[in-house]
N, CA, C and O of each residue as an XYZ file, in Angstrom:
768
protein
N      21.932     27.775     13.340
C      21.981     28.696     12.240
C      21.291     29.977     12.678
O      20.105     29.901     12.999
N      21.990     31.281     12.728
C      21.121     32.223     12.840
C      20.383     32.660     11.602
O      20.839     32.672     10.459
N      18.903     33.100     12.081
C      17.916     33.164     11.139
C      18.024     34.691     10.771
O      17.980     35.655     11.534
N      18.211     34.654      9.113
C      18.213     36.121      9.078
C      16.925     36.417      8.035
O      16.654     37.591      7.783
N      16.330     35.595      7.580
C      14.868     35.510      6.871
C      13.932     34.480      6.869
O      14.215     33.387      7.357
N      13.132     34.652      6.502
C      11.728     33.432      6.773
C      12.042     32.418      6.059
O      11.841     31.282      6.490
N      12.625     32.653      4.768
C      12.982     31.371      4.089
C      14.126     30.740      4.932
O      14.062     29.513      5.006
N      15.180     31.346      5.593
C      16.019     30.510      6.066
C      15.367     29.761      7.394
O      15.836     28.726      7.868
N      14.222     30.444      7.906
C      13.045     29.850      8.793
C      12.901     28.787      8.822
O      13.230     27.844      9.542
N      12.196     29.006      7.702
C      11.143     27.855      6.999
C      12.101     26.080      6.568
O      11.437     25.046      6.492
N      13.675     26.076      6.341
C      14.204     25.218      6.580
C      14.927     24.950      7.053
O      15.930     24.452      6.541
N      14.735     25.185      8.435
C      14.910     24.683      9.612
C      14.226     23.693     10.393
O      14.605     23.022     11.353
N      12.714     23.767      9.533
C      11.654     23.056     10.339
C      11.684     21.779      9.391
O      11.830     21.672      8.173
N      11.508     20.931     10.325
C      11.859     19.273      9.996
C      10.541     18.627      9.597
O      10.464     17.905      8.603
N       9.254     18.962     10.575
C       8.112     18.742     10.767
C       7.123     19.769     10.739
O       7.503     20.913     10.989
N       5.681     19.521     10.427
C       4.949     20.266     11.186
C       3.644     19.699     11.688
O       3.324     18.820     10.889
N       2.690     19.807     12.705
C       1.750     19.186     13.038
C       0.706     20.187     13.781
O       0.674     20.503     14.971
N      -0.294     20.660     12.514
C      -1.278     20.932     13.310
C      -3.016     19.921     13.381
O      -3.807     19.225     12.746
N      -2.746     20.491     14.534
C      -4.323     19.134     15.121
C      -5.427     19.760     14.928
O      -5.481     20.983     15.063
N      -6.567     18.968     14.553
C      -8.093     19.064     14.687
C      -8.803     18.444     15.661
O      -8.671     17.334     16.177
N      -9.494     19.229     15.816
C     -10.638     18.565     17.006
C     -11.081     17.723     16.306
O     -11.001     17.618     15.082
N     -11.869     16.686     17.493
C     -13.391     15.316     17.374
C     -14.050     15.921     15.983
O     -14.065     15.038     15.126
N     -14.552     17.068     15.552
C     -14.817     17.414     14.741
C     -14.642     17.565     13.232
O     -15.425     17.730     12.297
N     -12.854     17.403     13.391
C     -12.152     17.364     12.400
C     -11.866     18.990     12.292
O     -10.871     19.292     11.634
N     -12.526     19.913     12.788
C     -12.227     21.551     12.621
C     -10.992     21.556     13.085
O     -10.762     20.812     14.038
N     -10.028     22.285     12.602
C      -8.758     23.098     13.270
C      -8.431     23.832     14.777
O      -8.845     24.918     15.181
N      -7.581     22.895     15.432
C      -7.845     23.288     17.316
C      -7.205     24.740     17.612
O      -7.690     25.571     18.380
N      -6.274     24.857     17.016
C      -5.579     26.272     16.700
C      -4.279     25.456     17.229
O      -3.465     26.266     17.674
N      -3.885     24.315     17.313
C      -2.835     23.865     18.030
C      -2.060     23.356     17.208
O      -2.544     23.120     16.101
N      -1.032     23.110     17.375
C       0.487     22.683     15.982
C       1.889     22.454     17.073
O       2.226     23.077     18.080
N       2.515     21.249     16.349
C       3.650     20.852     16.687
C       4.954     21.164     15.948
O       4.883     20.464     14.938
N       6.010     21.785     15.916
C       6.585     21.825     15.126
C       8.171     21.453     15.342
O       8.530     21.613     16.509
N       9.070     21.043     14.548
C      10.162     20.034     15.042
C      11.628     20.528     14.050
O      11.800     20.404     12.837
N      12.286     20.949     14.808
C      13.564     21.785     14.093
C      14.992     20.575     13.900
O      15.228     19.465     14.377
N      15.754     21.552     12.888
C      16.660     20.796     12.888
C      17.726     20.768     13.701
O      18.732     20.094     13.479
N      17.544     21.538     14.731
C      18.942     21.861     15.507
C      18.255     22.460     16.616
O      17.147     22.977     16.475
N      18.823     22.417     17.638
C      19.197     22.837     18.939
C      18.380     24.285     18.803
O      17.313     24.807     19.127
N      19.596     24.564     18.115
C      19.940     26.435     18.056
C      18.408     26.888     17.527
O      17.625     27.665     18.074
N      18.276     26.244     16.458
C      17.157     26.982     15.644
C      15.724     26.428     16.515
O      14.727     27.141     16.408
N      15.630     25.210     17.339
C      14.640     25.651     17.426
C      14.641     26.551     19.174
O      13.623     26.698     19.851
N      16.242     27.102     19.630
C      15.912     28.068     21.024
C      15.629     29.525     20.288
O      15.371     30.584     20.861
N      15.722     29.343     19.167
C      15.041     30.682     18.052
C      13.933     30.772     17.960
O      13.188     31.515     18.599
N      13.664     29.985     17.107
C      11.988     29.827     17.528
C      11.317     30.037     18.776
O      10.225     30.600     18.690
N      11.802     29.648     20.147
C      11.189     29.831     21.429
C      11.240     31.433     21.997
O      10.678     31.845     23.012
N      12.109     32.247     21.015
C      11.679     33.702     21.024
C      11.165     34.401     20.555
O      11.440     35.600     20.520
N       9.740     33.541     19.765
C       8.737     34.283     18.918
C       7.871     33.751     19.718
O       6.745     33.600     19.243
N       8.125     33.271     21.258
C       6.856     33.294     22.445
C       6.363     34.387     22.611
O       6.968     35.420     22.898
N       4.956     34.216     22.405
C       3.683     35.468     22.967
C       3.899     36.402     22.180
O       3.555     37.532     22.526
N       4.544     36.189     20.870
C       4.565     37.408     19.416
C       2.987     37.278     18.848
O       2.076     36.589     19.308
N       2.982     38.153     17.721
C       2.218     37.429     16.570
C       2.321     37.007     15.328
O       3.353     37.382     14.772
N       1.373     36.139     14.491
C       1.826     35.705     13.112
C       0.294     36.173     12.444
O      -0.866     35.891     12.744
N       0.789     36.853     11.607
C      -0.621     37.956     11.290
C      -0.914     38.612     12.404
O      -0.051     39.247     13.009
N      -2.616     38.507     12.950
C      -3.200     39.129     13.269
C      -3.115     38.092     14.724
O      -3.654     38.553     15.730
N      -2.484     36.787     14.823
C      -2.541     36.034     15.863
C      -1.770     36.117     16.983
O      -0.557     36.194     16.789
N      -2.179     36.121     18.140
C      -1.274     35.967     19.260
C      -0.830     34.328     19.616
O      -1.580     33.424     19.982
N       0.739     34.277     19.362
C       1.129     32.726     19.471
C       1.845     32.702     20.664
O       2.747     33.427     21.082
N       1.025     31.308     21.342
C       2.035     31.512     22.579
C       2.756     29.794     22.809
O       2.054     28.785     22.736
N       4.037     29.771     23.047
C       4.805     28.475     22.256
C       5.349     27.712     23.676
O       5.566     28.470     24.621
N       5.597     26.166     23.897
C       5.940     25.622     25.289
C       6.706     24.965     24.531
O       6.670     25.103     23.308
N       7.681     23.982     25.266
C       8.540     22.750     24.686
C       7.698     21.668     25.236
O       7.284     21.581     26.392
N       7.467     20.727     24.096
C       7.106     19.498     24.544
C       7.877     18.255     24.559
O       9.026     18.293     24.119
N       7.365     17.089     25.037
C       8.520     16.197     25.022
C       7.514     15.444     23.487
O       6.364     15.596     23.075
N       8.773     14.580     23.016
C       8.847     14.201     21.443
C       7.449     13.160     21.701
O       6.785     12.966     20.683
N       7.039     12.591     22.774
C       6.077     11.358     23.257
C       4.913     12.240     23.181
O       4.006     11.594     22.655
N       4.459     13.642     23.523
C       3.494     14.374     23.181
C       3.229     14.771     22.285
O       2.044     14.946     22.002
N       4.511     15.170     21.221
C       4.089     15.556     20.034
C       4.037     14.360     18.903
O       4.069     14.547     17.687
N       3.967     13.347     19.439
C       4.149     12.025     18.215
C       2.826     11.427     18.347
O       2.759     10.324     18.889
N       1.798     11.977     17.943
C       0.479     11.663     17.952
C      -0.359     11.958     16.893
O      -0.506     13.162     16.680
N      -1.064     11.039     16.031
C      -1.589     11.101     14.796
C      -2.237     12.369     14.581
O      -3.142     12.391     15.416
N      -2.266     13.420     13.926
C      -3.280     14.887     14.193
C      -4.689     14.397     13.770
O      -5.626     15.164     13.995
N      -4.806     13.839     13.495
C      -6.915     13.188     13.105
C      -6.712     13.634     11.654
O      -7.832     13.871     11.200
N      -5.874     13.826     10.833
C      -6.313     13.645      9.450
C      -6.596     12.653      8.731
O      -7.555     12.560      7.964
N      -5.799     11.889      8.940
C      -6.681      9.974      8.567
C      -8.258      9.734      9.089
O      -9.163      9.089      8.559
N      -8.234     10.388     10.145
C      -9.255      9.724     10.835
C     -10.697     10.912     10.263
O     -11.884     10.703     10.511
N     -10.470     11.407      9.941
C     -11.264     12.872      8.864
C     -11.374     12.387      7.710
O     -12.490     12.333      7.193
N     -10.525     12.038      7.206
C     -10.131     11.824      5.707
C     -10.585     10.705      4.675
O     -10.295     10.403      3.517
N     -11.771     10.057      6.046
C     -12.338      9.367      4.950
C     -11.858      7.832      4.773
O     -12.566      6.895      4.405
N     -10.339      7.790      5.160
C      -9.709      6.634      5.288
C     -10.588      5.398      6.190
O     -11.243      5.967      7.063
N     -10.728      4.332      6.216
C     -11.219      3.457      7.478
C     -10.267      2.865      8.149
O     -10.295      2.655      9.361
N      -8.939      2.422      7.014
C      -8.159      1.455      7.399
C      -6.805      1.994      7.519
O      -5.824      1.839      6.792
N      -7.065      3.054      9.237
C      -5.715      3.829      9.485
C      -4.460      3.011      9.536
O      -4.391      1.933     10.127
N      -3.376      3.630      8.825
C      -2.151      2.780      8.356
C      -1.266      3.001      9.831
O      -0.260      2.316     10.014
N      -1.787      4.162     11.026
C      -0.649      3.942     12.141
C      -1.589      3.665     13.175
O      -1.462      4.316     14.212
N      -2.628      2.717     13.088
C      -3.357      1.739     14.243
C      -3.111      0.186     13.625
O      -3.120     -0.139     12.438
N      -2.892     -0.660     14.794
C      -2.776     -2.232     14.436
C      -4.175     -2.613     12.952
O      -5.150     -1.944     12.608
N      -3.843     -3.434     12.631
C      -5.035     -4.370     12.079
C      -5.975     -4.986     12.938
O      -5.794     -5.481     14.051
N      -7.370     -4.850     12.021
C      -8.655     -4.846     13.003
C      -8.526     -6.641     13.107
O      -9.367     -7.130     13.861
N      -7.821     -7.379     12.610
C      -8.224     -8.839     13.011
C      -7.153     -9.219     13.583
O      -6.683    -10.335     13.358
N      -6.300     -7.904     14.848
C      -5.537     -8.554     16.140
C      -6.390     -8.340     17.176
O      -7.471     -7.751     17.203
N      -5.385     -9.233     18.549
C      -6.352     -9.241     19.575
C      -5.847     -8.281     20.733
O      -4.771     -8.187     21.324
N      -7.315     -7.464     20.836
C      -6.771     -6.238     21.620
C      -7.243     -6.332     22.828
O      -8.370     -6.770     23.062
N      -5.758     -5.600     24.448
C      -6.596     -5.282     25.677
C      -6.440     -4.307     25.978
O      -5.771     -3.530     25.296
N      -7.026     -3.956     27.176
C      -6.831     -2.254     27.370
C      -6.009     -2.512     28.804
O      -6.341     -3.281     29.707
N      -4.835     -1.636     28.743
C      -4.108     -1.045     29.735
C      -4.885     -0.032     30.927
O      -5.050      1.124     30.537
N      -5.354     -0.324     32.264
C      -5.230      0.973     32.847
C      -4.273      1.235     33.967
O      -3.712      0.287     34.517
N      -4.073      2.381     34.308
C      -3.109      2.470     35.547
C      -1.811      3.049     35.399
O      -1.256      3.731     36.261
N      -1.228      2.682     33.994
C      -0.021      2.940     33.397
C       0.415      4.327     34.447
O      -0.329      5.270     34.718
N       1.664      4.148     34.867
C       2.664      5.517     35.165
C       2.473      6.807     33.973
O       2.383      6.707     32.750
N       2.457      7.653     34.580
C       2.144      8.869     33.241
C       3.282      8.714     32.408
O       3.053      8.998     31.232
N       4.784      8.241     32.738
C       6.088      8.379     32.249
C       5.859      6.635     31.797
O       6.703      6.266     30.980
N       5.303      6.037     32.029
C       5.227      5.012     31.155
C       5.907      4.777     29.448
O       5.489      5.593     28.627
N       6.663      3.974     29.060
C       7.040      4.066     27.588
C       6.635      3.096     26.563
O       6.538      2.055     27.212
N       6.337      2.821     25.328
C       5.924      1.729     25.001
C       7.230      0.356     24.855
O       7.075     -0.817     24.516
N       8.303      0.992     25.207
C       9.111     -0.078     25.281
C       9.422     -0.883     26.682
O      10.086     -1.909     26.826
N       8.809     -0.184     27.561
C       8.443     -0.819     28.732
C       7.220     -1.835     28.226
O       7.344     -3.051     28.077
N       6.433     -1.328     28.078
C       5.421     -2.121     27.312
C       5.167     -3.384     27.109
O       4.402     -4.229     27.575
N       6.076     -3.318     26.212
C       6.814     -4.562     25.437
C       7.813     -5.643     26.372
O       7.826     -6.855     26.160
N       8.470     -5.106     27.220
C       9.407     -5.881     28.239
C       7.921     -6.477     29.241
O       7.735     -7.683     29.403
N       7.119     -5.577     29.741
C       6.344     -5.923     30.494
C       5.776     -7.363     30.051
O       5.856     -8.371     30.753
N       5.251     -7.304     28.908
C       4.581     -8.650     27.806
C       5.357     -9.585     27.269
O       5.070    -10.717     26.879
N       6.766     -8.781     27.290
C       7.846    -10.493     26.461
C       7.546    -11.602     27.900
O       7.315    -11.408     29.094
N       7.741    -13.177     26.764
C       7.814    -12.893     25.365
C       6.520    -12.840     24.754
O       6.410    -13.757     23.939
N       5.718    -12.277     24.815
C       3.737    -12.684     24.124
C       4.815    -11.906     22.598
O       5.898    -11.325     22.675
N       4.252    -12.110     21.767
C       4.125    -10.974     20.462
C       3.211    -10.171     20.148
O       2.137    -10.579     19.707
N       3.541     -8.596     20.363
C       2.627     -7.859     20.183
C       2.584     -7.830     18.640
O       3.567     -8.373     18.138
N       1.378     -7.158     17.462
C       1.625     -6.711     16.689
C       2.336     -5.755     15.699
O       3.389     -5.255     16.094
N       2.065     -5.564     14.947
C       2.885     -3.833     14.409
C       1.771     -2.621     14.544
O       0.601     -2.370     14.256
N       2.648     -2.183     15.025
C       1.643     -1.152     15.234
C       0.828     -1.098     16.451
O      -0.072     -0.259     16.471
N       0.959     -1.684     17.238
C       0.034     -2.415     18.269
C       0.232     -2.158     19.605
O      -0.034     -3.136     20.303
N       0.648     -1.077     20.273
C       0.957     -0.395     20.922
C       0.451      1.515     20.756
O       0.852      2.508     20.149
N      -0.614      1.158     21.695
C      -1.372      3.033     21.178
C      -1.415      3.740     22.413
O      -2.503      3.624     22.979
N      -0.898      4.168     22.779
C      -1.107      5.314     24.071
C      -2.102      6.316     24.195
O      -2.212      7.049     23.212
N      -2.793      6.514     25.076
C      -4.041      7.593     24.763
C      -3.411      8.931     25.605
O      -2.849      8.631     26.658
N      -3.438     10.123     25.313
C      -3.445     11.104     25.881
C      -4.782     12.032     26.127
O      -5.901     11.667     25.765
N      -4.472     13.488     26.900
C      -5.395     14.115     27.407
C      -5.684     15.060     25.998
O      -4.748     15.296     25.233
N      -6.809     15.481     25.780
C      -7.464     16.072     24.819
C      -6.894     17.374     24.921
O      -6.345     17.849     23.927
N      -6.941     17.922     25.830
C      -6.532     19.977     26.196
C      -5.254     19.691     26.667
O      -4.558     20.704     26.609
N      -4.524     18.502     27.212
C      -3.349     19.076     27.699
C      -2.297     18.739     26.558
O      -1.433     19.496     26.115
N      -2.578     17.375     26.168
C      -1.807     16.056     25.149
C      -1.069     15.693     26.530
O       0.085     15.450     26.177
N      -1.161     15.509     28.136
C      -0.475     14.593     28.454
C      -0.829     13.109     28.027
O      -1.688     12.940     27.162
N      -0.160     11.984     28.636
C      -0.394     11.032     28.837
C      -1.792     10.991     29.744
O      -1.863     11.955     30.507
N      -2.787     10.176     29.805
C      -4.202      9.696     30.344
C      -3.539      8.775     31.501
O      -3.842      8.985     32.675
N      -2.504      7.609     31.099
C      -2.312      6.053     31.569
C      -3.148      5.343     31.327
O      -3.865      4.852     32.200
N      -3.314      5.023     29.624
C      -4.046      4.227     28.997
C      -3.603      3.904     28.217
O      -2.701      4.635     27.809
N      -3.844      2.746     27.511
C      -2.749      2.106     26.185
C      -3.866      0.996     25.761
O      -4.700      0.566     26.559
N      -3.796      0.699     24.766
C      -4.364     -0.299     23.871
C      -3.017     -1.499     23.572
O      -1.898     -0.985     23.550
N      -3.064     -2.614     23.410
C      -2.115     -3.775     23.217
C      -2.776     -4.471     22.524
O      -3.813     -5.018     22.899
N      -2.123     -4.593     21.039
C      -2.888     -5.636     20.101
C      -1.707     -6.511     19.445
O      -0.668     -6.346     18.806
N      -2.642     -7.737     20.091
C      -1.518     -8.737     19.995
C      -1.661     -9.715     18.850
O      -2.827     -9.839     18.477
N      -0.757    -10.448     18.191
C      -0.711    -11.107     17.148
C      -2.107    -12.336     17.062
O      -2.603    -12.718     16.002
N      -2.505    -12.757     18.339
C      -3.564    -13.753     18.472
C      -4.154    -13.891     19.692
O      -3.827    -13.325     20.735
N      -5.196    -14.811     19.482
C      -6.321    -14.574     21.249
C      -5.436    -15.269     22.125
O      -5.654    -14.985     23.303
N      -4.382    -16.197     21.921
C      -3.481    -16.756     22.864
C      -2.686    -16.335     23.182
O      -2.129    -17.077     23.991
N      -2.037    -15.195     22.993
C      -1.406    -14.216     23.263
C      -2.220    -12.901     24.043
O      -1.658    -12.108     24.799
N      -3.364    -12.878     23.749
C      -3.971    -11.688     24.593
C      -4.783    -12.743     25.418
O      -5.662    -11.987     25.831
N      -5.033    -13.718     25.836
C      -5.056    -14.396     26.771
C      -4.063    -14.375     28.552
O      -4.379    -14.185     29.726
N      -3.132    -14.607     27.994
C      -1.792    -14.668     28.198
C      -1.617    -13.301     28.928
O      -1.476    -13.125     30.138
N      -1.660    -12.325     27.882
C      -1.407    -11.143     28.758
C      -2.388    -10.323     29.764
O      -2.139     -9.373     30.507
N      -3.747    -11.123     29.488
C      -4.814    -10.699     30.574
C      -4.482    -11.437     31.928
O      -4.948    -10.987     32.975
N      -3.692    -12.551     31.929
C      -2.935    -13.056     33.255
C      -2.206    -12.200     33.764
O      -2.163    -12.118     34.992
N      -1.543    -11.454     33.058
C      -0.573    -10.172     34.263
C      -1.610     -9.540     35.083
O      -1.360     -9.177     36.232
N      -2.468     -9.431     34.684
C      -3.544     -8.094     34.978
C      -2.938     -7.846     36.760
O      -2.386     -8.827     37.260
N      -3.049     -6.703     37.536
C      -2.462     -6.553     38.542
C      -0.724     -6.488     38.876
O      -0.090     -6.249     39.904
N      -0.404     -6.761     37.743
C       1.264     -6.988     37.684
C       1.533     -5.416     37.576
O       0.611     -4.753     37.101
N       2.718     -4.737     37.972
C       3.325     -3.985     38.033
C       4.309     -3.393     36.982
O       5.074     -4.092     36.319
N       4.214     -1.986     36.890
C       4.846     -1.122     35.724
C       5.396     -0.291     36.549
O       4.542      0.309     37.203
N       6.948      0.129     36.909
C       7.420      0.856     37.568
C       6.540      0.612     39.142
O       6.276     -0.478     39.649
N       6.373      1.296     39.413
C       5.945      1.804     41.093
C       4.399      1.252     40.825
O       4.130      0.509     41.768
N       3.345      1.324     39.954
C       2.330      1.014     39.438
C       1.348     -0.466     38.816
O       1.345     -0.853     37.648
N       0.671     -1.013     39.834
C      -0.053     -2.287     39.501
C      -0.746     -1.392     37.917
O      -0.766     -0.197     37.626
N      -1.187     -2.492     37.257
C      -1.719     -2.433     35.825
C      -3.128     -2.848     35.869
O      -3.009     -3.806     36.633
N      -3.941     -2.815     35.684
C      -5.227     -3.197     35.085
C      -5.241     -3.664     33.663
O      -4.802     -2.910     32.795
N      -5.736     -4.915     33.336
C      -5.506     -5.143     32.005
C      -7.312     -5.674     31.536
O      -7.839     -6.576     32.188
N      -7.861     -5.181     30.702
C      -9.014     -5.560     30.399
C      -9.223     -6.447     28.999
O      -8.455     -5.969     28.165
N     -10.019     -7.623     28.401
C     -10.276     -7.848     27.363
C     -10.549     -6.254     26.678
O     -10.590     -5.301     27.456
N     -10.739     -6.020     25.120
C     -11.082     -4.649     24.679
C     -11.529     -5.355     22.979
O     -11.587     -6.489     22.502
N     -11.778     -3.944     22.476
C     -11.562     -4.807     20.920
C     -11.591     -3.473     20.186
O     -11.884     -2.458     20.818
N     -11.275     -3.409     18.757
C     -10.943     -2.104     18.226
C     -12.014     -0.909     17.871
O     -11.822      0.218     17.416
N     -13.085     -1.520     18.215
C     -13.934     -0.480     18.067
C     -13.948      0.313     19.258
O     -14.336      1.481     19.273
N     -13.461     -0.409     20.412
C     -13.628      0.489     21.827
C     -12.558      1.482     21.981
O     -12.520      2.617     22.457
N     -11.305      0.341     21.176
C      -9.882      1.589     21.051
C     -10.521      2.866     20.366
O     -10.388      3.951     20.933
N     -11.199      2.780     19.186
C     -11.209      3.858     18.360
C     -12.237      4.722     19.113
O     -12.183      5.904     18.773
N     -13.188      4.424     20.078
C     -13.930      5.266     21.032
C     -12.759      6.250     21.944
O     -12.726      7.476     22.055
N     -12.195      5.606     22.305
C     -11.342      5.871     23.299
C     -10.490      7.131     22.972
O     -10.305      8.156     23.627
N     -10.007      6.719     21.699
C      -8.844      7.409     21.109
C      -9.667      8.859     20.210
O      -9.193      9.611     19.359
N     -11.056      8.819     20.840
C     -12.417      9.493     19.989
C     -12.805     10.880     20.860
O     -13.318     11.970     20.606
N     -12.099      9.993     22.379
C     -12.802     10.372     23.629
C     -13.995      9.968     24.456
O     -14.367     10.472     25.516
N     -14.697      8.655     23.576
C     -15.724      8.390     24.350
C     -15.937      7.136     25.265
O     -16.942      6.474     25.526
N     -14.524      7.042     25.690
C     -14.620      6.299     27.200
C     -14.173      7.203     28.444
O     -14.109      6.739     29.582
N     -13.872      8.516     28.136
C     -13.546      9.555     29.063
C     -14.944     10.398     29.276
O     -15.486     11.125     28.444
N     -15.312     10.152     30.400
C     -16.539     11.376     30.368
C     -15.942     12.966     30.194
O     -16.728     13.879     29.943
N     -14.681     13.179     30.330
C     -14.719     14.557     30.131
C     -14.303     14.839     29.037
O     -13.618     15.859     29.119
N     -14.364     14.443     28.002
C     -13.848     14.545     26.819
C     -12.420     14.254     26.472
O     -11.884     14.792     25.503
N     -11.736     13.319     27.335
C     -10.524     13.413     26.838
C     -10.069     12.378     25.672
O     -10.985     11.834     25.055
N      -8.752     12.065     25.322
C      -8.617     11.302     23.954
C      -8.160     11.929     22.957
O      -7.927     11.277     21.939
N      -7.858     13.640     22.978
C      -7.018     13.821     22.011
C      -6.347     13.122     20.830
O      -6.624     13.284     19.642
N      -5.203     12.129     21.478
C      -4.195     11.994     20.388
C      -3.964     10.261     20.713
O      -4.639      9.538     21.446
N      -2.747      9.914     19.869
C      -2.527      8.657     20.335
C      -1.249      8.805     20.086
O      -0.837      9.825     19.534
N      -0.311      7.650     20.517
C       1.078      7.674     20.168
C       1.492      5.921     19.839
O       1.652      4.989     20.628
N       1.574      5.979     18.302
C       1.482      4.213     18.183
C       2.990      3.946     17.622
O       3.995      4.651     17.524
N       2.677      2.609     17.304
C       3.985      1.670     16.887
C       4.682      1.415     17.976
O       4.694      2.155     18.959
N       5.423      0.154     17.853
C       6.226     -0.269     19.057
C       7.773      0.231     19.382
O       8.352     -0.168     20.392
């Protein structure tokens, strides 16, 4: 659709996502998700414009970077985030993962164990939102995350795995930034 005003702008956009820091303050960063092709190679020519008084400068991301909770649940007061597993599954920690890693690899890697819902969390980088190669796996029971601490060393694409016991308070460090000494942990990318 060519855009000939802001309102015809404005629905075009499908989504929007802007993130807060560890803090919960506003990062100055936002995702935003069009309905078409066209409209959003429109949008990619209001690179390095401004909106007000702001200089915006805009990249394409892939849909796995921008599908990451923005920390408003996790601000908001909520305890019992509705897009992290339930705190009474049994969780391990992934390391090593391929950066292109998917969570439906994931899942092939572990059939048949049963993971949970929701139970699949990817950690990314705080400043970049890549992928880290870290994942959380919370599985329906301890015999099942038993089970999958036996792969440990097993292979993901080109990549042996590290698989650790974990439990959800360490995910929510993690996903906090505070198993990264450099602050990373940004975002997460859940559900299976």
């Amino acid at each position: 659709m060519v855009q000939n005003s802001s309102s015809e702008a404005a629905r075009s956009i499908t989504q929007i996502k802007l993130t807060k820091d560890r803090d919960g303050r506003a990062s100055g960063e936002g995702f935003v998700v069009f309905s078409s092709r066209e409209d959003y190679d429109f949008a990619l020519t209001k690179d390095k414009k401004y909106i007000g008084k702001r200089y915006v400068e805009l990249q394409q991301v892939s849909s796995m970077e921008s599908d990451y909770d923005d920390s408003d649940r996790r601000y908001g007061g909520s305890l019992a985030d509705p897009n992290l597993p339930a705190r009474e599954t049994s969780i391990v920690r992934l390391a090593g993962l391929p950066y292109g890693c998917t969570k439906e690899e994931i899942v092939r890697f572990f059939e048949p164990l049963e993971i949970a819902d929701r139970g699949i969390v990817m950690t990314y980088d705080r400043y970049s939102g890549k992928p880290k190669g870290e994942a959380f796996v919370a599985f329906i029971d301890d015999e099942s995350a038993s089970k999958a601490l036996a792969k440990n060393k097993e292979y993901i694409q080109h990549r042996y795995v590290d698989i650790y016991p974990s439990s959800y308070g360490e995910m929510l460090r993690a996903l906090d930034g505070g198993l990264d000494p450099y602050g990373g942990g940004r975002g997460w990318e859940r559900d299976r």
